[in-house]
Structure formats: C-alpha cells, structure tokens
N, C-alpha and C positions, 0 to 999 in steps of 0.2 A: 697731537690731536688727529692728524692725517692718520696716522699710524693707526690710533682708535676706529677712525672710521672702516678704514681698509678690515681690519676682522672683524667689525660689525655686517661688511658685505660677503666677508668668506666665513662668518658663520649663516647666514642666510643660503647661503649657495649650498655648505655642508647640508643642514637641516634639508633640502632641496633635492638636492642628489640620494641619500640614504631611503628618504622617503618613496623616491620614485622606484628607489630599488628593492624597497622594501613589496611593492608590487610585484607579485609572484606566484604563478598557481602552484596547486597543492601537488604536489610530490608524485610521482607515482610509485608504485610497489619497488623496492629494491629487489633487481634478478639476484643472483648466485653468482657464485665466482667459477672462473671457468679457467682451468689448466690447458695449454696448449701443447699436443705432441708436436713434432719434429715438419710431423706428417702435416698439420695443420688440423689434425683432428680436435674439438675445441672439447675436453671433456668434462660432463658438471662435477663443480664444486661443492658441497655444501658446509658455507661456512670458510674459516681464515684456512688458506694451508699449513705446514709446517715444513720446514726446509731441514732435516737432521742428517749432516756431514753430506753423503752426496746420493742423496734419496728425498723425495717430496713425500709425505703423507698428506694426503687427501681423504677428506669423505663423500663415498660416491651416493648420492639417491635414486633410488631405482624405485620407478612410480610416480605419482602424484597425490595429493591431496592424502585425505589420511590414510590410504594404500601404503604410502610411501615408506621403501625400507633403507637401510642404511648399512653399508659395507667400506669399511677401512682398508685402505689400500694402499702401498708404496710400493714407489715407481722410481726405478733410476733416473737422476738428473740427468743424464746422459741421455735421455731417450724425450725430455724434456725441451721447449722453447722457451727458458725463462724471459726472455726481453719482452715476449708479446706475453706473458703468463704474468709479470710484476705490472705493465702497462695495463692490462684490464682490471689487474685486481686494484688498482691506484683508481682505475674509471668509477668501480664499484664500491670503494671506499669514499669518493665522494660523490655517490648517488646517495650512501647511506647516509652520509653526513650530512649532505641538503636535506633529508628528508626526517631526521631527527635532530639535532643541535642546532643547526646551518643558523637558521632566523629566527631563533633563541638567544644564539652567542651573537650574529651580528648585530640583534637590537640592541643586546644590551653595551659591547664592543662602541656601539654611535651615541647610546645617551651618557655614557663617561665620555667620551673624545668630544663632545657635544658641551660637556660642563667644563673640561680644561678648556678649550678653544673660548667660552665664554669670559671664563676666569681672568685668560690673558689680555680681556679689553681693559679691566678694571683694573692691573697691575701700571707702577709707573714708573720700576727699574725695567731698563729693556734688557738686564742680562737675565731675571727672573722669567721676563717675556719669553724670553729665548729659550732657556733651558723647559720649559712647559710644555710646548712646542717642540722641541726635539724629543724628549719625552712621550708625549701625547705620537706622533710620527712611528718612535720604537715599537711601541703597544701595535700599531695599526701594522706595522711591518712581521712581528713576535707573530699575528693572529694568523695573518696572513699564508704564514710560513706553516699553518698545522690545521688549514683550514679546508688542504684539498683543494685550493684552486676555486671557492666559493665565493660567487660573486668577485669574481678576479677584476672583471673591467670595472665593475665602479670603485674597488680598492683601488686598483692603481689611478685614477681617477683622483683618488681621494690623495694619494702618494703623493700626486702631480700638486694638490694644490697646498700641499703641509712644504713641498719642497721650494715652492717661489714664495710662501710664508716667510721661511726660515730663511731663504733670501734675504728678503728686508728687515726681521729683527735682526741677523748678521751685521747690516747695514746701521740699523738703528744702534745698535752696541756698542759700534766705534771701532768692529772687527774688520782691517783692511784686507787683509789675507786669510782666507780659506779656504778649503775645499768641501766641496758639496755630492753626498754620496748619494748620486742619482738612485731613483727607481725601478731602473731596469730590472728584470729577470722575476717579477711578481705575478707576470701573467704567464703561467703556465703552459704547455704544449695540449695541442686540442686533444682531450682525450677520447680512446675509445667508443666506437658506437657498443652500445650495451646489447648483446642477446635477450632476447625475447625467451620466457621459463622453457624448457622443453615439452612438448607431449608424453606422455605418458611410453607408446614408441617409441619416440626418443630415447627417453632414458635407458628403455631395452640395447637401445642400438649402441649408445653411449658405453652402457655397464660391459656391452660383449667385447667394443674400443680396449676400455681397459683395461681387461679378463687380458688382452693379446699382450697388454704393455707392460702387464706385472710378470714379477721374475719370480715368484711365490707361487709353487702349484695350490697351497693353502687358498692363498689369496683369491687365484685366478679359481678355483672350483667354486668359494662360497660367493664370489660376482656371478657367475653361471648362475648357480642353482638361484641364486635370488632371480636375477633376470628371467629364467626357464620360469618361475614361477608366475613372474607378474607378467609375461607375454603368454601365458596361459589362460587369463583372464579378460586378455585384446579382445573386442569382436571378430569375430569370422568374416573373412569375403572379401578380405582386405586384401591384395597379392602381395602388399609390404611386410603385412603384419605374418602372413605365412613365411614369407621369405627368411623375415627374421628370427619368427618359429626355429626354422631348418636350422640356420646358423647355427644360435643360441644351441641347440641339441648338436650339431656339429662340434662344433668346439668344446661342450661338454664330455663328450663321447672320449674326444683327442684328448682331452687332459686328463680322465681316467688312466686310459693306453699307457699315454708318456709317464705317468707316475707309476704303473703297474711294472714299466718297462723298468725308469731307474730303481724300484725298490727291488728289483726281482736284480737288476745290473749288481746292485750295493752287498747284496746279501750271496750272490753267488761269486762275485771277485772276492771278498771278505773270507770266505771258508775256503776257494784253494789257495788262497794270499798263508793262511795257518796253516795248509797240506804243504804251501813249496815252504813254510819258514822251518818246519819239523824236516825236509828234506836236508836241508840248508843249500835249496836250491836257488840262488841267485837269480840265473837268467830266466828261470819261471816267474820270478817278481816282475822284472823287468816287462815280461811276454804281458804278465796281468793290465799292467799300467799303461799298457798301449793298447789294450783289449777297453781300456775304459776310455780313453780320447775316443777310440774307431768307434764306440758303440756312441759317445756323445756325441760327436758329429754325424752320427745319421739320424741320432733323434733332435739334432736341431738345434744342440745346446742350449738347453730350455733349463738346466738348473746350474748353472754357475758353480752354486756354493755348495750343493752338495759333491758335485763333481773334485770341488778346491779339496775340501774335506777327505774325500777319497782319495786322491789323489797323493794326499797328502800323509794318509795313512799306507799307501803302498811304498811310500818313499820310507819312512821309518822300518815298516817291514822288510823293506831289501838293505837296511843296516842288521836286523834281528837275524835273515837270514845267512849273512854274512857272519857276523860272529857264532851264528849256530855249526857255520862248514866248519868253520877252526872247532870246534867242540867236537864233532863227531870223527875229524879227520886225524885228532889225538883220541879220541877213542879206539881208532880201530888202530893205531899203536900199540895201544893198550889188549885188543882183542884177545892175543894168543895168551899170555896171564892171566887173563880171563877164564879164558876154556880151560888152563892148567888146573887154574884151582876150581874151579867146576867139578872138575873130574879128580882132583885132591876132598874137595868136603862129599863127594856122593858118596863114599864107606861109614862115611860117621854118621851121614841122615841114614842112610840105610840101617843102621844100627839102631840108632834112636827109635828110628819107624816100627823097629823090633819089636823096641819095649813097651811100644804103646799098650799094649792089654795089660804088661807089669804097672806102667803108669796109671792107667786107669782104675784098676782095681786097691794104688794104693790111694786115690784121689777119693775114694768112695772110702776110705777105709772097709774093705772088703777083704782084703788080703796082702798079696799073695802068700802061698806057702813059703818056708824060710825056706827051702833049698831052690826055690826059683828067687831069693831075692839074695842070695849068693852069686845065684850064675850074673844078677842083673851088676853086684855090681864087680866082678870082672871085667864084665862089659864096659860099664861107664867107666872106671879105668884105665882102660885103653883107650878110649877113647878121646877122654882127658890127655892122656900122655900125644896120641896123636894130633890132639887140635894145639898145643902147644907147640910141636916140630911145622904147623904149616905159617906161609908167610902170606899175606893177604895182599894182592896189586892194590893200585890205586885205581878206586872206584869199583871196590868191595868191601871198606874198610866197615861203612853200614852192616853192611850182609852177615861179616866176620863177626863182628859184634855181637850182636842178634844169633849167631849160632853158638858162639862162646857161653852166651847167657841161660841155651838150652841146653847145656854139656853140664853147665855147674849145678841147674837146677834139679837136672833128672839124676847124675851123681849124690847129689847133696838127698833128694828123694827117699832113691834106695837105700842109703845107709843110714836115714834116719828112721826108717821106718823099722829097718834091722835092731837100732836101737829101742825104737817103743816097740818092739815085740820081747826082747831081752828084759825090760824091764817094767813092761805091764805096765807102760805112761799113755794115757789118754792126750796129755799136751803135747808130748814130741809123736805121737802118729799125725795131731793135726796140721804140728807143723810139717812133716813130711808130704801132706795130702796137699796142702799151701804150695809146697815147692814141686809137688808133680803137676799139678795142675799148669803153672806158670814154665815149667819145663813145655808142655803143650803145644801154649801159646806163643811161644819165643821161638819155637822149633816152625810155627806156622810164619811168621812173622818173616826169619831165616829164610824158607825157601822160597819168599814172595822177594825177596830185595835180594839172592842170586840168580833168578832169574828175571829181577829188572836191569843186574848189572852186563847180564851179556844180550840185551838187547839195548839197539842205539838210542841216546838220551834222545828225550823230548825238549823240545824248544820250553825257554821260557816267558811264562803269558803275562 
C-alpha cells in the first residue's frame, strides 16, 4: 500500500518536472557548422563535413542570402583542429536537434514513461513493479544517449528519481543484494558557444582563409574567383571591404603564377628527362630531379602531389636511362660491323639505284629494249651472288632483309619480263611490273633501316 502511494507521489512529481520543462522558447535559427584551422581560423561550414582517410571535405559559402555561392573544398587533417572542429559541430548538432525533434521526442518520450510509471501503481507482483521500472529508466537513459545533451538537467533529474525508485521495488522484491548503476555521465560537457552567421565580408574573408589551406591549385583558384566575385559586389568606402578587395586579387594573381610556374616546371623537366634517357645519361636524371625539389622549394611547396608524381616519374626515368647506357654502350661495340657493312651493301644499292629507269619502265610496262634487259640482268646476278657472300652484324639483320628482298625482286623483275617479251604474255609482264615495283619499295625501305642502324638506338617509350 505504502509502496502505491509512494508512485502515486513520484508520478506527480514526474508530470511536474516534464511540464515545467516542457517551458521553452522558440528556437532560434540554427548557424552552420564551422571547421577550425590549427591557426584558430574558424572557417564556414555549410552543412555535415566529411572526414575521407586524412582530408576533411567541406562546403564553403561565399555570400549570403540568395547571392550565396558554393565551393567544395578539401583540406588536409593535418592542417586541421579536429578536437574544437568535432566539439562545435556536437554544439550545432544539438541546436539542430532542439530546434526540430528536441520537444517532439521529448513529449512524446514523457507521455509513454508517464503510462509505464502509472502502470506500476496498479501492478501487485513487485518483481513485475521492478522490471517496468528498470525498463521505463532504459528508454529515458537509450533517448538520452542520442539526444545531444537535450534538456540534460531535467533528464538526469528524471535519472535521479527512476534510480531511488528502483531502490525500493529492489527492496519491495525480497532483493538483498544488488547493485545500482548510478546516473552519472548524462549530463553532458557545456557545449560550445555558437557563432553568429557570417556577413557577407566574411564569408569573402573566410573563402580567401581557405583558398591558403587547400593543397588544390583547382580548389584554391575556384574559392578566389568566387570570392573576387561576390567582394566585387561589397559597397564601396568600406577600408575592410577594399582591403579585402586587394587580397582576394593578391592571391589570385599568386595562384595563377604558381600554377603557371609548375606546369611550365612539369613540362620542361619531362622533355629533357626523354633527351637525358635517349642519352643514357644517368646523372642528367639525377641533375633533373633535384632541379625539381630546388624549384619546389622556392615556390613554396604549394603542390605536393604533383611534385610526388614527378618526382616519381624522374625515378623511373633514371632506371630507363640506365638500361638505355648498357644499350648504346653494346652498340658502339657493335659500331665498326656496322660501318663494314655499310660500305659492303653501298655496291649493291648503287647498282640497284642503276636500274631504276630499267625498273621503272618495266613497272609501267613501257619497256625496256631487250638488249638493256640483258645488261640488267647481268647485273642482278651479281648482285644476287654478292648479297649472298655478305654477313649482316647484329643490328642489321632488319636492314639485310629488306635489302635481300630488293635483290630478289628487281632480279626476278628483269627476267621475267625478258620472258613476256619472248613469249608475247601479257600476264607474266604483269607479273614482272608487280615485282619491279616492289623491288622499289623494299630497296627504299633498305636504305631507311641501314641507316637507322649506324645511328645510336633510341630509348624505348
């Protein structure tokens, strides 16, 4: 009976308490969430950020009201306060929450904790008492825990009076021993004082903040020009609003430069990086790759990644020109076989080179006279027998080839045409006309790959 009465007066008290807290003025606007550099520079928010591996992306607003433009930005964690940056955004997470769910969930949170606490006057097992009650305690503790710190003092309040409850249904139960898992740690660390929305300045001043923090020439130009834009629109007469004018155009200016500087850096180490690998000059590699640290340290080290990248491409390159020196260094082994037969196949072009107007004239079927296609193939004859007695080095064997194939063709030319003159055949001149022709090209072909073989190989790309 005692028992009854006793939650007859702590549900009075509940109804009591809820109410009074339930008294609350209306909300006000929720600010934005604001990132904090290292510096202490607090930069806006708009909206949740995101944390991806070890970069925040943020969205910056630059302007006010419907001016307002928006520019995506990541920023090194490193250059980041996350402690005061998770701490605000916790503050601003429950401004939002009071000012939409907040006194929605906790009405409705107090008129069910309201019905169980009723419940348990009318029950007359006190283990059923109990378990309601603990139950009913859970809920208010579960809300609590997701609720931002909402209305903290009169929850734990409310903690306070569900836990000397449970006290006495404990008591009521015939439970001598237990333990009672206090309330502690439900009221929150006082959060953050909230910033006030930025001016429209602001936001200028903010977006030029972040323009310095991002490691993204991309990034850091389209915060400019946004910002150049909407501080172009400030009132005049202002000495802040000029000042920040200057800047804004200062730092635009600079990030043209520096990007003009590394693209003009990327593209000129890059082509003598392929002049020293066709050298197979090693310690030009080397020269390049410190020519890119000296130049990135006076511009500031302002791109990381494309530096990494480069950097990285001159390291491969001084393996390419390493295996190019052993290439060219058995080349010029090779050189004096080179020049032998050089000056072994110039009788045989020269001879070929002869027959070109025989060639030609049998390729048109035009001609020639049978006693110029006698002398021709004397010639090719010997020719033949010559190109047989030579031996090709290595790293002619192409060239050889290719010459062989104009020996046989311009050979095979002349004596077939010999034959459709003998025997008045229209097919076997054509086919002769087929094999002068291709005699031509093969003989062209030839003296392009003897003289790619006595000059030094090119690197390969």
């Amino acid at each position: 009976m005692m028992c009854k009465r006793w939650f007859s007066a702590t549900l009075v008290c509940f109804f009591v308490l809820t109410v009074a807290l339930g008294v609350v003025q209306a909300a006000a606007p929720v600010p934005m969430f604001r990132v904090f550099l290292k510096d202490g520079t607090p930069l806006v928010c708009w909206g949740e950020y995101a944390r991806v591996g070890d970069r925040l992306v943020l969205t910056v607003p630059i302007g006010t009201g419907a001016r307002t433009t928006y520019e995506f930005v990541s920023i090194p964690v490193s250059k980041i306060d996350m402690v005061k940056t998770e701490r605000y955004a916790e503050a601003v997470r429950a401004a939002q929450f009071a000012a939409t769910r907040g006194k929605t969930e906790y009405t409705e949170l107090s008129d069910r904790l309201a019905a169980q606490l009723a419940s348990i006057a009318t029950m007359g097992d006190p283990k059923d008492r109990l378990a309601i009650a603990e139950n009913a305690r859970q809920q208010l503790m579960d809300w609590a825990a997701g609720s931002h710190g909402y209305r903290a003092k009169g929850v734990a309040q409310l903690l306070q009076m569900f836990d000397s409850a449970i006290i006495d249904l404990r008591v009521a139960a015939g439970e001598s021993r237990f333990a009672i898992n206090l309330s502690g740690g439900v009221m929150p660390a006082a959060p953050m004082t909230l910033r006030a929305a930025p001016s429209t300045r602001e936001t200028v001043d903010l977006a030029l903040k972040a323009a310095q923090a991002a490691d993204s020439d991309d990034v850091k130009r389209a915060l400019l020009k946004r910002a150049r834009a909407v501080a172009a629109a400030l009132p005049k007469g202002d000495p802040r609003t000029a000042k920040i004018k200057v800047a804004v155009d200062r730092e635009l200016a600079a990030a043209v430069r520096v990007e003009a500087s590394y693209r003009r850096l990327d593209h000129d180490v890059r082509g003598l990086l392929a002049s020293a690998v066709d050298r197979g000059d090693v310690l030009a590699v080397e020269a390049l790759r410190e020519r890119v640290l000296r130049t990135d340290r006076l511009l500031g080290r302002q791109r990381p990644d494309d530096i990494r990248g480069l950097l990285e491409f001159a390291d491969r390159q001084k393996d390419a020109a390493a295996e190019q020196r052993l290439v060219l260094d058995h080349w010029e082994t090779l050189r004096g076989e080179l020049r032998d037969y050089q000056r072994a196949t110039a009788g045989l072009i020269k001879t070929l080179d002869g027959l070109s107007i025989t060639l030609n004239a049998i390729r048109k079927m035009t001609g020639p006279p049978l006693t110029t296609l006698v002398t021709a193939e004397r010639q090719t004859s010997a020719v033949v027998a010559q190109y047989r007695e030579l031996f090709a080095p290595e790293g002619a064997s192409a060239a050889h080839s290719l010459l062989g194939l104009a020996i046989e063709q311009a050979d095979f030319a002349v004596r077939t045409r010999h034959r459709a003159v003998d025997a008045r055949q229209l097919a076997v001149a054509k086919d002769a006309a087929e094999a002068a022709n291709d005699a031509r090209a093969r003989l062209v072909q030839a003296k392009d790959a003897i003289a790619k073989a006595m000059k030094p190989p090119k690197a390969m790309r």
